[in-house]
N, CA, C and O atoms as a GROMACS GRO file, in nm:
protein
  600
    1UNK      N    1  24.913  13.199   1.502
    1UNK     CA    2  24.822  13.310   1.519
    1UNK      C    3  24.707  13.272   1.613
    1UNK      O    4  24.650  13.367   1.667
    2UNK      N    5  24.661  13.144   1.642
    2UNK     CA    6  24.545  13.078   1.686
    2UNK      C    7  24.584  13.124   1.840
    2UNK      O    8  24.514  13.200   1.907
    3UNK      N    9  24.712  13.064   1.885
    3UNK     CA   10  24.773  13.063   2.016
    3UNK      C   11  24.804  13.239   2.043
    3UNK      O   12  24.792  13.277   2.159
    4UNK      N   13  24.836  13.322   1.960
    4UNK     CA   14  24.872  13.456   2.002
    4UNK      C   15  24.735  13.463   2.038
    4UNK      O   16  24.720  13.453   2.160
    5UNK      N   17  24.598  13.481   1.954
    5UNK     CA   18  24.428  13.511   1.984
    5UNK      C   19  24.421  13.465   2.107
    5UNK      O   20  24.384  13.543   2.194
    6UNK      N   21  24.449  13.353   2.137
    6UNK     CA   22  24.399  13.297   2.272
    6UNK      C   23  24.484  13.368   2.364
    6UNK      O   24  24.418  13.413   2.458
    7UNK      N   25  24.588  13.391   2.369
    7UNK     CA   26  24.698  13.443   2.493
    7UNK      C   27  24.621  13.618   2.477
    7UNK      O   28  24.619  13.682   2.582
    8UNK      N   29  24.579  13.668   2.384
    8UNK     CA   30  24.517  13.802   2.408
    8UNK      C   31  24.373  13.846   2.467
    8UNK      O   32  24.329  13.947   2.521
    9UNK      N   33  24.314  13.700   2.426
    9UNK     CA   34  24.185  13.719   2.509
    9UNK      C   35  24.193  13.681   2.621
    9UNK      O   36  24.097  13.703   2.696
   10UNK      N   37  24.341  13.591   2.682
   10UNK     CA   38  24.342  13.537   2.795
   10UNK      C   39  24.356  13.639   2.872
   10UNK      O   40  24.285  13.658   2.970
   11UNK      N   41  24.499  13.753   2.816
   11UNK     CA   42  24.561  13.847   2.914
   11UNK      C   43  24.476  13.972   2.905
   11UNK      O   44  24.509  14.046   2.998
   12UNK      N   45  24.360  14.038   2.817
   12UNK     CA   46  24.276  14.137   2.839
   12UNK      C   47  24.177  14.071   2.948
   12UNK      O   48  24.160  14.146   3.045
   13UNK      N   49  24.096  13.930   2.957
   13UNK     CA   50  24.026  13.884   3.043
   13UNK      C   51  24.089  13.957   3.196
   13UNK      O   52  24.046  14.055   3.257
   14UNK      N   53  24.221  13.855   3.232
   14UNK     CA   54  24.261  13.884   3.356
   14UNK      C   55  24.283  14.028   3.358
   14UNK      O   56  24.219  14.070   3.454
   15UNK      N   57  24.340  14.120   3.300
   15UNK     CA   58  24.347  14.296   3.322
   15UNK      C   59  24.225  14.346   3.335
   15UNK      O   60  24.206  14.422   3.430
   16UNK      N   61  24.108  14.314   3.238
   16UNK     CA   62  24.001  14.339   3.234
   16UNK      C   63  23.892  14.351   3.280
   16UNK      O   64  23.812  14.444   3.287
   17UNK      N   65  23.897  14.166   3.338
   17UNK     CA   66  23.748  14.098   3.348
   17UNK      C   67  23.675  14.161   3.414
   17UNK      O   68  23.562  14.156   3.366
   18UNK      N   69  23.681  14.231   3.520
   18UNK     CA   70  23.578  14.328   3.594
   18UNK      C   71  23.508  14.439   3.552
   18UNK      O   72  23.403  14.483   3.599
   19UNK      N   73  23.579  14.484   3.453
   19UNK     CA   74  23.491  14.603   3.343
   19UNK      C   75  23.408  14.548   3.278
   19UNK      O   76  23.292  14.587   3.286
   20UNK      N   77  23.449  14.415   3.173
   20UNK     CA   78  23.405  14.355   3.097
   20UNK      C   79  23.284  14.274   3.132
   20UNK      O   80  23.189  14.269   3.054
   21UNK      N   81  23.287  14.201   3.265
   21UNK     CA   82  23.185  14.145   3.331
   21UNK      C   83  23.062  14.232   3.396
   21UNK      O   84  22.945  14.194   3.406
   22UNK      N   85  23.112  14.351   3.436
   22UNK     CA   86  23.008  14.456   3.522
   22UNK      C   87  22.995  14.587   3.430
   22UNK      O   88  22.965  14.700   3.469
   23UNK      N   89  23.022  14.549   3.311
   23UNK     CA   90  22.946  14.654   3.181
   23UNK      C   91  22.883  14.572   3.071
   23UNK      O   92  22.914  14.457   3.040
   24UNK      N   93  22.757  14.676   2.999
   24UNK     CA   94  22.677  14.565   2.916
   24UNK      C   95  22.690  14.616   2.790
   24UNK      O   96  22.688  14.739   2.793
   25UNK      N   97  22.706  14.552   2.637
   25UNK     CA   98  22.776  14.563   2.556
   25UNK      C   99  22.678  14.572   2.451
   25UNK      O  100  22.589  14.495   2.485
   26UNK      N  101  22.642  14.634   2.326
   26UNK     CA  102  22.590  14.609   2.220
   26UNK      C  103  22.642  14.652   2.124
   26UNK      O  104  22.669  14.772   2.125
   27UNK      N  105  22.677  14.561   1.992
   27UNK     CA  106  22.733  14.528   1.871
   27UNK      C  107  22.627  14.611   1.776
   27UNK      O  108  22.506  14.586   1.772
   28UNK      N  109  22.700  14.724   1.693
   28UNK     CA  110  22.593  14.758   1.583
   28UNK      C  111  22.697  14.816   1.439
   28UNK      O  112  22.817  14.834   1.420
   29UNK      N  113  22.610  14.825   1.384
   29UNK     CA  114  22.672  14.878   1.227
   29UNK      C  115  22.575  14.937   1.203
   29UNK      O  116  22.468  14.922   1.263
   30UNK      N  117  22.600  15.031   1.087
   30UNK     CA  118  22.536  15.104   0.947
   30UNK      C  119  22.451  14.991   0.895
   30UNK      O  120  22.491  14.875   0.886
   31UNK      N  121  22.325  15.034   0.858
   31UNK     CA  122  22.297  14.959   0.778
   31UNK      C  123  22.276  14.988   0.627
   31UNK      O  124  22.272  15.097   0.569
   32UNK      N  125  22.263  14.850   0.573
   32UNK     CA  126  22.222  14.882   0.413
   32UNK      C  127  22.107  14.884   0.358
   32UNK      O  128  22.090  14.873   0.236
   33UNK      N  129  21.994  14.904   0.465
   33UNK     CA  130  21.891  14.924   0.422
   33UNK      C  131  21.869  15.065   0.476
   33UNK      O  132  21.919  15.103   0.582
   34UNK      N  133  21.792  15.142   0.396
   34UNK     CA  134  21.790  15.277   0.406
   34UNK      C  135  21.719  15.305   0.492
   34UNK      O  136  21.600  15.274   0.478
   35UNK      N  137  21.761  15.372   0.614
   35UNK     CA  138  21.718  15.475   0.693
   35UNK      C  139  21.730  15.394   0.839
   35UNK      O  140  21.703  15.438   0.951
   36UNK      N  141  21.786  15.248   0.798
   36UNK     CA  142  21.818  15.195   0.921
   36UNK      C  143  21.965  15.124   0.983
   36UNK      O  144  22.058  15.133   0.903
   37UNK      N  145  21.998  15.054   1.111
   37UNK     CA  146  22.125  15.028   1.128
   37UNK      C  147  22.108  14.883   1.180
   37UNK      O  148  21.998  14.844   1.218
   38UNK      N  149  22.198  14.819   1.182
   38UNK     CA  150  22.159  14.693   1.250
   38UNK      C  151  22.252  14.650   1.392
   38UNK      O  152  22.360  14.693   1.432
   39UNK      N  153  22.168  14.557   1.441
   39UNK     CA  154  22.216  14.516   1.550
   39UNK      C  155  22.275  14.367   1.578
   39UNK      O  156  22.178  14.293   1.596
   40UNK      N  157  22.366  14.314   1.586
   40UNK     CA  158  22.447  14.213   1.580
   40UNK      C  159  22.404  14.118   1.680
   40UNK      O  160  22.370  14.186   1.777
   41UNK      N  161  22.385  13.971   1.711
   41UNK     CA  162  22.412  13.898   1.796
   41UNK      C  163  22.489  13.884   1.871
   41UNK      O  164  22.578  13.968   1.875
   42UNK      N  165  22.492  13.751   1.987
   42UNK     CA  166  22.629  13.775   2.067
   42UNK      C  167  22.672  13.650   1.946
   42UNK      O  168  22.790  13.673   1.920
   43UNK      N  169  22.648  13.585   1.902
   43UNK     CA  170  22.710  13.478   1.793
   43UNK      C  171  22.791  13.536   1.659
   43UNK      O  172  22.844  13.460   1.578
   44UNK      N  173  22.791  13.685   1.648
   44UNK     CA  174  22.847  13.749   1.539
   44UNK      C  175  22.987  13.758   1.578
   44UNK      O  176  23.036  13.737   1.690
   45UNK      N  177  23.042  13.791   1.477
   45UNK     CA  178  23.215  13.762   1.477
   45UNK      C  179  23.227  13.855   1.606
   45UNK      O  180  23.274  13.799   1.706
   46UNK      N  181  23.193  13.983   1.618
   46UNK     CA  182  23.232  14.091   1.718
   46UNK      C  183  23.150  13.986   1.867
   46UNK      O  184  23.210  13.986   1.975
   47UNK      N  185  23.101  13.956   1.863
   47UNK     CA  186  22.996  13.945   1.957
   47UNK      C  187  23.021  13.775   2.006
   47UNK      O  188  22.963  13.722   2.100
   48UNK      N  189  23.123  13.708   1.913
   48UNK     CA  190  23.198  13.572   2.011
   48UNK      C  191  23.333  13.632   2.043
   48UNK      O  192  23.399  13.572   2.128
   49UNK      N  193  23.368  13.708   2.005
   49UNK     CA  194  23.507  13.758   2.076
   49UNK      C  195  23.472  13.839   2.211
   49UNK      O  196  23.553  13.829   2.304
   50UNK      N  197  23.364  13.913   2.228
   50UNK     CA  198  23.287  13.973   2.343
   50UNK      C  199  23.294  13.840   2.430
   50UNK      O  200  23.374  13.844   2.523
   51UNK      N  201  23.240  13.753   2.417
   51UNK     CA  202  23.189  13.652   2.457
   51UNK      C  203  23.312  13.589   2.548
   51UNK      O  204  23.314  13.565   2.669
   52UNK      N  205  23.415  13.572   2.448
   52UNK     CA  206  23.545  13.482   2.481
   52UNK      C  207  23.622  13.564   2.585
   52UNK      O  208  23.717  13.526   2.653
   53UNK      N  209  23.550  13.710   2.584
   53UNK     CA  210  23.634  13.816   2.676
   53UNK      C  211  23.562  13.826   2.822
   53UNK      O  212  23.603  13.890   2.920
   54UNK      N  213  23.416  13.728   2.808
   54UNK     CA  214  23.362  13.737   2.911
   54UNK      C  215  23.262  13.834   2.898
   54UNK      O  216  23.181  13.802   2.984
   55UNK      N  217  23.220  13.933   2.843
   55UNK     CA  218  23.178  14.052   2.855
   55UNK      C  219  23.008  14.021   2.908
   55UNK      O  220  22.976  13.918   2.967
   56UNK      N  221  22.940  14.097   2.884
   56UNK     CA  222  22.813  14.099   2.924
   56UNK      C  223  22.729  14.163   2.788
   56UNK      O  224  22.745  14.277   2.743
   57UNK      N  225  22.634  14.059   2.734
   57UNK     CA  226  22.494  14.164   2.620
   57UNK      C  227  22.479  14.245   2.709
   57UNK      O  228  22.492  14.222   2.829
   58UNK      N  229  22.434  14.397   2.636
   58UNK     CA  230  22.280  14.442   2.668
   58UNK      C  231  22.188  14.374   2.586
   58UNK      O  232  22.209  14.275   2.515
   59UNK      N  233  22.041  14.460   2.608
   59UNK     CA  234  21.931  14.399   2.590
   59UNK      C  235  21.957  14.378   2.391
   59UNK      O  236  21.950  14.268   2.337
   60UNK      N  237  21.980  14.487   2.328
   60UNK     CA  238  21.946  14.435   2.226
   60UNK      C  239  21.980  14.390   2.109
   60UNK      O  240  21.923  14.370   2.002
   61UNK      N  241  22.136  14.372   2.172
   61UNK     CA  242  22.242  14.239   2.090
   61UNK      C  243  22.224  14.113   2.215
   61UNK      O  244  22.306  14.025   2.192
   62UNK      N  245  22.171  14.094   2.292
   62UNK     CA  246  22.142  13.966   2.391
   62UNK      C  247  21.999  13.936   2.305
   62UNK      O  248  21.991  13.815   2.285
   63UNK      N  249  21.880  14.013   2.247
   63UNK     CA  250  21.787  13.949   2.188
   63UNK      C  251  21.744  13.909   2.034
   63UNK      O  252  21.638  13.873   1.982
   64UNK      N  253  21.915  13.940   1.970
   64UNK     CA  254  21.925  13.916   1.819
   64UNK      C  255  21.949  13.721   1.794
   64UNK      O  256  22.053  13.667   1.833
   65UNK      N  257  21.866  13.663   1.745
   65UNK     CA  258  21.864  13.521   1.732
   65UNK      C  259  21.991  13.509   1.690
   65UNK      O  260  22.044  13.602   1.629
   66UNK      N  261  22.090  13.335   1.730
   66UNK     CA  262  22.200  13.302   1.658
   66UNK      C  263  22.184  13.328   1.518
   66UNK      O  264  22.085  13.309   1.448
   67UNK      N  265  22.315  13.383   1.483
   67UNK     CA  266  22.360  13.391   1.336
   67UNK      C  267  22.272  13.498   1.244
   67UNK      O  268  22.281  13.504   1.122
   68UNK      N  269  22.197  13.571   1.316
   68UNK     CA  270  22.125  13.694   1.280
   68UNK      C  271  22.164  13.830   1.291
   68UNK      O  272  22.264  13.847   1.361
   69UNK      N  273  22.120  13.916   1.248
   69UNK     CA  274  22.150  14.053   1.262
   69UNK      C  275  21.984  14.122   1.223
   69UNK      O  276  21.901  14.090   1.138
   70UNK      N  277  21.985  14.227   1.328
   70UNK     CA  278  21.800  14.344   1.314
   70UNK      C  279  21.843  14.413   1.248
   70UNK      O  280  21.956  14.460   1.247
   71UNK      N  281  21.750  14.431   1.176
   71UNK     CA  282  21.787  14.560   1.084
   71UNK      C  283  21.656  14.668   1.167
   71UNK      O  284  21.541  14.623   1.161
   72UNK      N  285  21.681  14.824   1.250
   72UNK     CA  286  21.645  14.858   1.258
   72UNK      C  287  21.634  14.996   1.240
   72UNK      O  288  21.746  15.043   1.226
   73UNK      N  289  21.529  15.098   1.233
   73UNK     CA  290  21.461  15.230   1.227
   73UNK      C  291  21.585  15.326   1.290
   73UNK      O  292  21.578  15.314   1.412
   74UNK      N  293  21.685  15.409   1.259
   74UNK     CA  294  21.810  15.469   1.315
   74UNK      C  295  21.714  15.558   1.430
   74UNK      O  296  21.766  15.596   1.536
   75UNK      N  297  21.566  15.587   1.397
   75UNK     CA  298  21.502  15.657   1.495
   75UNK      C  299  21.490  15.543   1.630
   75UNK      O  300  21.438  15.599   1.727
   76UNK      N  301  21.516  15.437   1.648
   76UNK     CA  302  21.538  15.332   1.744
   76UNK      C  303  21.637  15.325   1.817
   76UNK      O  304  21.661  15.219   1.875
   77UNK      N  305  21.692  15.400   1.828
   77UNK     CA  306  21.830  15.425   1.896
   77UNK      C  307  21.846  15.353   2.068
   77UNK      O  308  21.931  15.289   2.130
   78UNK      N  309  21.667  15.428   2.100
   78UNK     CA  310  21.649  15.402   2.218
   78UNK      C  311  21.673  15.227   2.280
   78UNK      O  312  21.670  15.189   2.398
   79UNK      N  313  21.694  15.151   2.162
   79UNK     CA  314  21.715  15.036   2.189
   79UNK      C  315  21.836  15.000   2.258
   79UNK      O  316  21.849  14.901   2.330
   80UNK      N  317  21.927  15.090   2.230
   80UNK     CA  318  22.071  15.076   2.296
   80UNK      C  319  22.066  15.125   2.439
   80UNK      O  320  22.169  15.131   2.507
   81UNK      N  321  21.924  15.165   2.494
   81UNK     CA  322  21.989  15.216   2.621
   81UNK      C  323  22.052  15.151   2.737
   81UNK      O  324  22.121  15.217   2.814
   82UNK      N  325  22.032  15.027   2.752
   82UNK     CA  326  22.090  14.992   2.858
   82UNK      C  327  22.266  14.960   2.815
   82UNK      O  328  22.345  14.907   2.893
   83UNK      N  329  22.282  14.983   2.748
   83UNK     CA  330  22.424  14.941   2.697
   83UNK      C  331  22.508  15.038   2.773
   83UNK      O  332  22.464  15.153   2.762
   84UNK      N  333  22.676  15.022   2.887
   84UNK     CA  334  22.716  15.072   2.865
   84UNK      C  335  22.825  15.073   2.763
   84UNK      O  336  22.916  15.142   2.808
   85UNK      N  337  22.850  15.033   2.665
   85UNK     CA  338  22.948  15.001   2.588
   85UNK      C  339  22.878  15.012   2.474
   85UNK      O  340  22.761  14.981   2.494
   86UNK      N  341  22.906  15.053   2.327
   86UNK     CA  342  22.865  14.985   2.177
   86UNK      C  343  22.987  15.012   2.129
   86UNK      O  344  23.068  15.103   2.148
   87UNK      N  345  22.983  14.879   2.040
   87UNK     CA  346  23.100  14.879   1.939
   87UNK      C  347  23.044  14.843   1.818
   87UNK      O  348  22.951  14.766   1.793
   88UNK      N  349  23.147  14.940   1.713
   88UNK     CA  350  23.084  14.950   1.590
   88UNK      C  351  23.177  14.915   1.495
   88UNK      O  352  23.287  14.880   1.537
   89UNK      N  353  23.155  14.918   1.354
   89UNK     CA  354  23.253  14.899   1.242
   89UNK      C  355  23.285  15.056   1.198
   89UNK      O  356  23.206  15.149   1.187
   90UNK      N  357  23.418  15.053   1.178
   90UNK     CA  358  23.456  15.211   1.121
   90UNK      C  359  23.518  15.138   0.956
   90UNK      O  360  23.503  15.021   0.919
   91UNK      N  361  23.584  15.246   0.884
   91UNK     CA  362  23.660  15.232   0.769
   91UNK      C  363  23.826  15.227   0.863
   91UNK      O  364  23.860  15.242   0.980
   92UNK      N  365  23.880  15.202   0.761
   92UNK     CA  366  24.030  15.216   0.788
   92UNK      C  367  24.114  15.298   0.832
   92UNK      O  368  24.222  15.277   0.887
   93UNK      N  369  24.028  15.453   0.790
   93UNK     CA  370  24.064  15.557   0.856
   93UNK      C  371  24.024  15.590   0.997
   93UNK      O  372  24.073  15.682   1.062
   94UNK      N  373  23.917  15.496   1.048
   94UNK     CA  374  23.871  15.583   1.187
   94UNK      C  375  23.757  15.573   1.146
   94UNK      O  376  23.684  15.500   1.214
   95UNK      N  377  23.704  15.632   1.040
   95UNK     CA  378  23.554  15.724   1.033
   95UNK      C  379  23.466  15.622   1.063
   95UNK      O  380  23.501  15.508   1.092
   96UNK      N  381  23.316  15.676   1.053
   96UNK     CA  382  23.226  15.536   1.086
   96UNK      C  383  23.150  15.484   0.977
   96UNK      O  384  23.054  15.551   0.939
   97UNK      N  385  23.180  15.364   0.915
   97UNK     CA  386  23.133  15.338   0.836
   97UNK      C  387  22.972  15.270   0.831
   97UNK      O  388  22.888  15.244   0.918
   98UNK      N  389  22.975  15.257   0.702
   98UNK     CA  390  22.788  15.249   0.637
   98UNK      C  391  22.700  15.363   0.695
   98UNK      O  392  22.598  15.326   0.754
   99UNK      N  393  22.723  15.479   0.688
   99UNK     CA  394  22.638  15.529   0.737
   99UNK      C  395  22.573  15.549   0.890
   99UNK      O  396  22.489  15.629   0.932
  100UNK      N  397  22.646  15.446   0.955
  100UNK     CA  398  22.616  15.482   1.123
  100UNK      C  399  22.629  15.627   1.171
  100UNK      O  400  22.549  15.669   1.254
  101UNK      N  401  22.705  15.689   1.133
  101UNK     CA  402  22.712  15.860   1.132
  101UNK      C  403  22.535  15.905   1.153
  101UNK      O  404  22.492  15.988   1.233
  102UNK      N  405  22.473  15.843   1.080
  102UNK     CA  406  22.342  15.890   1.062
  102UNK      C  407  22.284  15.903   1.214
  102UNK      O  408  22.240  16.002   1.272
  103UNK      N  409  22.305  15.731   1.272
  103UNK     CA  410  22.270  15.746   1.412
  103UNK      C  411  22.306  15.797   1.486
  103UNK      O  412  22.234  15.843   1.574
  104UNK      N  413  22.440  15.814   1.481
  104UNK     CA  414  22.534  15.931   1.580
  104UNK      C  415  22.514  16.006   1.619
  104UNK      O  416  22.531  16.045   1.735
  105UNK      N  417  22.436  16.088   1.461
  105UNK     CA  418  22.422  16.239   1.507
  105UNK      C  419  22.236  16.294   1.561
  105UNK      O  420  22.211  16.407   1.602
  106UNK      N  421  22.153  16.207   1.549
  106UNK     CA  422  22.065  16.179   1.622
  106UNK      C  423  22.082  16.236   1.799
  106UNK      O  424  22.179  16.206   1.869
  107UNK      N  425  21.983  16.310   1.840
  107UNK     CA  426  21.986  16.373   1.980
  107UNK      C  427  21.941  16.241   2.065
  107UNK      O  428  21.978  16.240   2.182
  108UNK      N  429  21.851  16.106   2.007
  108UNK     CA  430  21.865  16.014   2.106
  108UNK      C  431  22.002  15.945   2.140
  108UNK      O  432  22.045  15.888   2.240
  109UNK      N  433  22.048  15.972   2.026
  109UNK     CA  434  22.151  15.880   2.064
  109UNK      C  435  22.283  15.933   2.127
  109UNK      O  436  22.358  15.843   2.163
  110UNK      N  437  22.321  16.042   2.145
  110UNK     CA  438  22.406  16.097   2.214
  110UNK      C  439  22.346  16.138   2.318
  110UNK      O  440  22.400  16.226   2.385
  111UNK      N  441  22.192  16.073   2.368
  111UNK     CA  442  22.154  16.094   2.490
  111UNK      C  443  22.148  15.966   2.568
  111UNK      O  444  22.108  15.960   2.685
  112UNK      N  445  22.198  15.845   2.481
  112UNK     CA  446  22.235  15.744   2.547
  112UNK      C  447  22.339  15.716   2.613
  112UNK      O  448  22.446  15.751   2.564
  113UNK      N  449  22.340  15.638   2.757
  113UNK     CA  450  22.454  15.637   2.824
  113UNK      C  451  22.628  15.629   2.804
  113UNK      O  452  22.713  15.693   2.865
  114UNK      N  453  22.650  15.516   2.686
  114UNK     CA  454  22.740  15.507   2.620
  114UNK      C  455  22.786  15.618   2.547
  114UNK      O  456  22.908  15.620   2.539
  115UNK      N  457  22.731  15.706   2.493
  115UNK     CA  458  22.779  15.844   2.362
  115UNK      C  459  22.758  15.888   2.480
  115UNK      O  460  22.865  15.841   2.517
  116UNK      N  461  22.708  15.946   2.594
  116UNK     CA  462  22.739  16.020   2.719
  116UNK      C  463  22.882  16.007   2.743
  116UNK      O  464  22.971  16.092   2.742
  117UNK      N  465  22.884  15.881   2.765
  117UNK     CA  466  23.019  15.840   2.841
  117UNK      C  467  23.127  15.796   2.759
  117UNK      O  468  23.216  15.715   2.786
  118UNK      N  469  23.097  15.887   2.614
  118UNK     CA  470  23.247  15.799   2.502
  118UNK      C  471  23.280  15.672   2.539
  118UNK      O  472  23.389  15.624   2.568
  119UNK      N  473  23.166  15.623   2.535
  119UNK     CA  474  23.234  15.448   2.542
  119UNK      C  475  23.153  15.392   2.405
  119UNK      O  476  23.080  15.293   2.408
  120UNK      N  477  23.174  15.459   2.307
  120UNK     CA  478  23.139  15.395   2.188
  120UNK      C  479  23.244  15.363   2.130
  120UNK      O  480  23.335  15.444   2.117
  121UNK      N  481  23.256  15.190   2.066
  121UNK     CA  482  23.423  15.171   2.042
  121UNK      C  483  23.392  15.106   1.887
  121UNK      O  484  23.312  15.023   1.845
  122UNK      N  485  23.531  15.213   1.805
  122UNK     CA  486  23.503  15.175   1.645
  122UNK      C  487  23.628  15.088   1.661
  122UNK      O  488  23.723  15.086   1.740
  123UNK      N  489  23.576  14.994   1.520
  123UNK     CA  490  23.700  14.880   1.494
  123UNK      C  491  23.656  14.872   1.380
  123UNK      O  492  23.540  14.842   1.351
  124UNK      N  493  23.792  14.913   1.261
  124UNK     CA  494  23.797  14.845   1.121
  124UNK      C  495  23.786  14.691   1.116
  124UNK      O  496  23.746  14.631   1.017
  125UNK      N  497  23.829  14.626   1.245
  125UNK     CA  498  23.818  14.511   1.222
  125UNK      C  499  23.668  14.424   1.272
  125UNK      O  500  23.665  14.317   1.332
  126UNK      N  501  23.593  14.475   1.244
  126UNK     CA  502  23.452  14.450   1.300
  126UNK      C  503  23.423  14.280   1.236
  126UNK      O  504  23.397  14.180   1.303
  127UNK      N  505  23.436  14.290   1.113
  127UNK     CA  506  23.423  14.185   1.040
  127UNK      C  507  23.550  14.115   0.988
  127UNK      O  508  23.601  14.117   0.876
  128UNK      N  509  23.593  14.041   1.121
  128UNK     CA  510  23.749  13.983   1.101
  128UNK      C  511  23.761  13.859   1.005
  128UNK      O  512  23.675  13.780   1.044
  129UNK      N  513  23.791  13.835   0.957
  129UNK     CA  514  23.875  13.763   0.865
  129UNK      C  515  23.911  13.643   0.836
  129UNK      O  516  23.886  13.545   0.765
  130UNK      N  517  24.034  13.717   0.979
  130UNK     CA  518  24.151  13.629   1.035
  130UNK      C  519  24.193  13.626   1.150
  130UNK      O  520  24.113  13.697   1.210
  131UNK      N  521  24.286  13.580   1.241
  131UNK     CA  522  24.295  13.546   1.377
  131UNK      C  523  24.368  13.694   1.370
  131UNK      O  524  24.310  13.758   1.457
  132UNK      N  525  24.462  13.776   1.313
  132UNK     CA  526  24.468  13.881   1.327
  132UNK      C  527  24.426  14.012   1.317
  132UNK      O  528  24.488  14.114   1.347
  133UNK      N  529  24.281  13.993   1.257
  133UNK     CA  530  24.207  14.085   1.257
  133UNK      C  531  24.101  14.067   1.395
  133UNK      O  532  24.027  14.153   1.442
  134UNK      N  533  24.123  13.914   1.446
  134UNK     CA  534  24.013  13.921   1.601
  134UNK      C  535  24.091  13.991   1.712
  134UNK      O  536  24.059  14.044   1.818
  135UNK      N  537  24.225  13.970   1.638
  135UNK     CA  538  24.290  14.081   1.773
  135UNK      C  539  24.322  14.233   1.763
  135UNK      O  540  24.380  14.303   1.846
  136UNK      N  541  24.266  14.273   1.632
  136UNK     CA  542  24.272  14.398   1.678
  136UNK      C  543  24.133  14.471   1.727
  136UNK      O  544  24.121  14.583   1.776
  137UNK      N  545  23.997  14.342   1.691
  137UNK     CA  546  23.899  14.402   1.744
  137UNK      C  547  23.960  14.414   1.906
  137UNK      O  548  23.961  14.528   1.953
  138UNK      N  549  24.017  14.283   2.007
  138UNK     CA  550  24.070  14.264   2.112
  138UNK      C  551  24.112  14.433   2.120
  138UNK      O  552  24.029  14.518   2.151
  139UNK      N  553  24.210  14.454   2.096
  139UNK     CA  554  24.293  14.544   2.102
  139UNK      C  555  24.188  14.699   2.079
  139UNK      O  556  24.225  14.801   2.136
  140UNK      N  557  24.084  14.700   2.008
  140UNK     CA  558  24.023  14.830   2.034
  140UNK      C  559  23.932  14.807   2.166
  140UNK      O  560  23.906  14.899   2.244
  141UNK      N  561  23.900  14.716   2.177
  141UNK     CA  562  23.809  14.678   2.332
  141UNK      C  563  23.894  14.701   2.462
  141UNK      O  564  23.848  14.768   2.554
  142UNK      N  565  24.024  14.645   2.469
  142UNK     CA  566  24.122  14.682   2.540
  142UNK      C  567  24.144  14.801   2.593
  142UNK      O  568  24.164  14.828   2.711
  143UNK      N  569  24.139  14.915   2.443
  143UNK     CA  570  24.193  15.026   2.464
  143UNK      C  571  24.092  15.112   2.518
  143UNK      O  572  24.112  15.201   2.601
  144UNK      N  573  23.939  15.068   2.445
  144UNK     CA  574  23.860  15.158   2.545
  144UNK      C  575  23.815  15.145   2.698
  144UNK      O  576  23.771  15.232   2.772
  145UNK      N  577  23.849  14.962   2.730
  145UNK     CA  578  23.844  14.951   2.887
  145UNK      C  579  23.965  15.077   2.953
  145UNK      O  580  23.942  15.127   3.063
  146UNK      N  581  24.069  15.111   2.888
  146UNK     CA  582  24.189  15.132   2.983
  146UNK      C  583  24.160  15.271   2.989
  146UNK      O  584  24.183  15.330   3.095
  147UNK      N  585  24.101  15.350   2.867
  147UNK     CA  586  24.078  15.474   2.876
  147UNK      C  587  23.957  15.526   2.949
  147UNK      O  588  23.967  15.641   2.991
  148UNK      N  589  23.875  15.479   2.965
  148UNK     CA  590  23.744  15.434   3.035
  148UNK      C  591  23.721  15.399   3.166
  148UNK      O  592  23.628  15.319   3.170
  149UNK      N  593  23.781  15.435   3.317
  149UNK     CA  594  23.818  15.348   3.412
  149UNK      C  595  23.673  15.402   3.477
  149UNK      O  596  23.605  15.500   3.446
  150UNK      N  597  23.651  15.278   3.600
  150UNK     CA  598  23.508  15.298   3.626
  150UNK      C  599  23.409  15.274   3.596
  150UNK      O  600  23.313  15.322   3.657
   0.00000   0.00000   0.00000
């Protein structure tokens, strides 16, 4: 499974790397503190597989300390703006879990570039596991580079 992970981040890199390198990325979830969501590092499980893919932080998963996560104000949204990309944790079905819905539906935040440009990408597998749960985060990153061109 170690060697399949590596051959998937190898072969999305080379298909990829130019989206991945010349777009900027921020990692978030629901949070469990009330009324806010948090923002992930690039050292978080989502955010070394970003890493291994080459990708690029935005500003405010590039200024979350190693091995940390912000817990911030869902009225903060504006923090994501330079991002074009966020990826989030959903449930199993799709939906978005912990409560990120909250931020969603917020007018800043569908006035940010990314919810402009449906490049917000959910993954049940946000918090992987196992070497086969890092590839299906792979595999939802994949799918929104390919649907996403430009």
């Amino acid at each position: 499974m170690k060697k399949k992970y590596a051959d998937r981040i190898a072969a999305v890199r080379a298909a990829e790397g130019a989206k991945l390198s010349g777009s900027r990325w921020d990692v978030i979830q629901g949070g469990f503190d009330s009324g806010n969501y948090w923002i992930y590092g690039p050292s978080s499980p989502v955010g070394d597989i970003l890493a291994r893919l080459r990708a690029r932080f935005a500003s405010a998963t590039a200024a979350v300390d190693k091995g940390a996560t912000k817990s911030v104000s869902y009225e903060r949204a504006d923090l994501l703006k330079d991002a074009d990309h966020l990826v989030y944790y959903t449930n199993n079905d799709g939906s978005p879990a912990n409560d990120i819905q909250k931020l969603f539906a917020l007018r800043a935040f569908k006035e940010l570039p990314a919810a402009r440009n449906h490049r917000v990408v959910g993954t049940a597998d946000f918090l992987p596991g196992s070497y086969n749960d890092a590839i299906g985060v792979v595999d939802a990153i994949e799918k929104a580079l390919k649907e996403h061109t430009g």
